[in-house]
C-alpha positions, 0 to 999 in steps of 0.5 A: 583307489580300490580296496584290494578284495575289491580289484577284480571286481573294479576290473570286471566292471571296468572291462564290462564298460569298455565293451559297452562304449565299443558297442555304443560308439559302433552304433552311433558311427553306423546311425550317423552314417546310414542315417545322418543321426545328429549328435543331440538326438541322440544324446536326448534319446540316451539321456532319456532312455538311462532316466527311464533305465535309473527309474526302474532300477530305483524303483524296483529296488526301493531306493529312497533318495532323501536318505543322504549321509549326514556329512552334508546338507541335502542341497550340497550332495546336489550340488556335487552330484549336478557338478558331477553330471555337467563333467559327465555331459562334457565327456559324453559330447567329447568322446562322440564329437572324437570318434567322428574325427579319428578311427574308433579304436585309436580314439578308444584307446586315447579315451581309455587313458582315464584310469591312470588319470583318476588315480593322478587326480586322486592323489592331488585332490583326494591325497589317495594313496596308489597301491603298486596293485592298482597300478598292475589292475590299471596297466590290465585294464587297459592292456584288455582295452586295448585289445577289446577295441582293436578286436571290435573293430577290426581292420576294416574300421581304420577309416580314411581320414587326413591329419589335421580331422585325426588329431582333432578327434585325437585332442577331443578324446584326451580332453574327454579323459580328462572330463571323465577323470574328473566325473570319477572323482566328484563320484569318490566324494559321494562313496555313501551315495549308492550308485543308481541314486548318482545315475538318475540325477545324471541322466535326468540332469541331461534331459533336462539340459537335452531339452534346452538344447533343442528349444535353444536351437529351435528359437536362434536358428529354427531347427526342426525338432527332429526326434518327431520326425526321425524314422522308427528305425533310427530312434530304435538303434539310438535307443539300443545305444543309449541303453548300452552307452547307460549300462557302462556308465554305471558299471564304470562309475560302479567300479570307482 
């Protein structure tokens, strides 16, 4: 899928990511823990921490986001990039939603899995051809995952947990590759879009639906609107992990 000058640097961003969602996964598990730190709080401060994040990089970089390619109108770049942020929504959900079943670094590994997805998904509908580099790049990165995640994590981080918790947490994070596997490629139909263009309109499109998501709970069930009530300590810890968790998505759908 990369082109050959290219491999090391995809490997890089690739292994840069997988950092960061070890350092974002940690710091959710501790927040929801220490703290109780509900799953959509945090998913509306990631969302609303990357739009500020993509704003400033676009801004700063004087990025016009009406200079679409001509391939398409306007509105059907749109609508792959929103396709493209639902499927990246899905996998944000799923991936948190596992590590709260299985140990961190099993789940992280399933979760990895999504490199040889991509490219299985790319032959089918993208009729990509595999490079036998590619596939030593793949087994690399995975491989540095692997041994990333393990390290992170250390042995006090295999948590009790009972068969029935772990295979769920197990079946989240395949699904979760899969999703991610699919974000990757409705991101290769947009080659001629740059990357931070892809990145706003992901995390804005997840505020937006953040927000729903709290008014929707707030009328059917009157949930309190908690992100004005958390402490500043929590919100801090959210925000350092949505900034990182922000960071590798970037650097992932970059490498792609």
């Amino acid at each position: 899928m990369q082109k050959k000058d290219n491999m090391f640097k995809a490997i890089f961003l690739i292994l840069l990511s997988s950092m960061c969602a070890v350092g974002q996964t940690t710091i959710f598990k501790m927040a929801r823990r220490n703290d109780n730190a509900s799953l959509v709080d945090y998913f509306t401060v990631r969302c609303t921490v990357g739009s500020t994040m993509f704003l400033l990089v676009n801004y700063f970089q004087k990025i016009d986001h009406f200079d679409l390619p001509a391939g398409k109108s306007p509105l059907g770049w749109l609508s792959i990039m929103i396709l493209r942020s639902v499927s990246g929504t899905c996998t944000f959900f799923l991936y948190c939603a596992g590590v709260l079943y299985a140990p961190v670094s099993i789940a992280f590994m399933i979760y990895n899995t999504n490199p040889f997805l991509i490219s299985i998904f790319a032959f089918l509908l993208l009729g990509e051809t595999i490079h036998r580099f590619e596939i030593n790049g793949m087994i690399l990165c995975f491989v540095g995952m692997c041994v990333l995640s393990l390290k992170s994590m250390g042995r006090n981080s295999v948590e009790a947990s009972n068969g029935n918790t772990m295979t769920l947490g197990m079946v989240l994070e395949f699904v979760a590759a899969c999703t991610q596997a699919n974000t990757i490629i409705q991101t290769r139909r947009m080659k001629e879009i740059k990357t931070q263009v892809i990145m706003l309109v992901n995390f804005v499109f997840g505020l937006i639906l953040a927000i729903g998501i709290i008014l929707f709970l707030k009328v059917t069930i009157d949930r309190p609107i908690s992100l004005f009530t958390i402490p500043t300590s929590l919100l801090l810890k959210l925000s350092l992990g949505g900034a990182v968790e922000s960071t590798g998505v970037f650097c992932f759908t970059a490498a792609f």
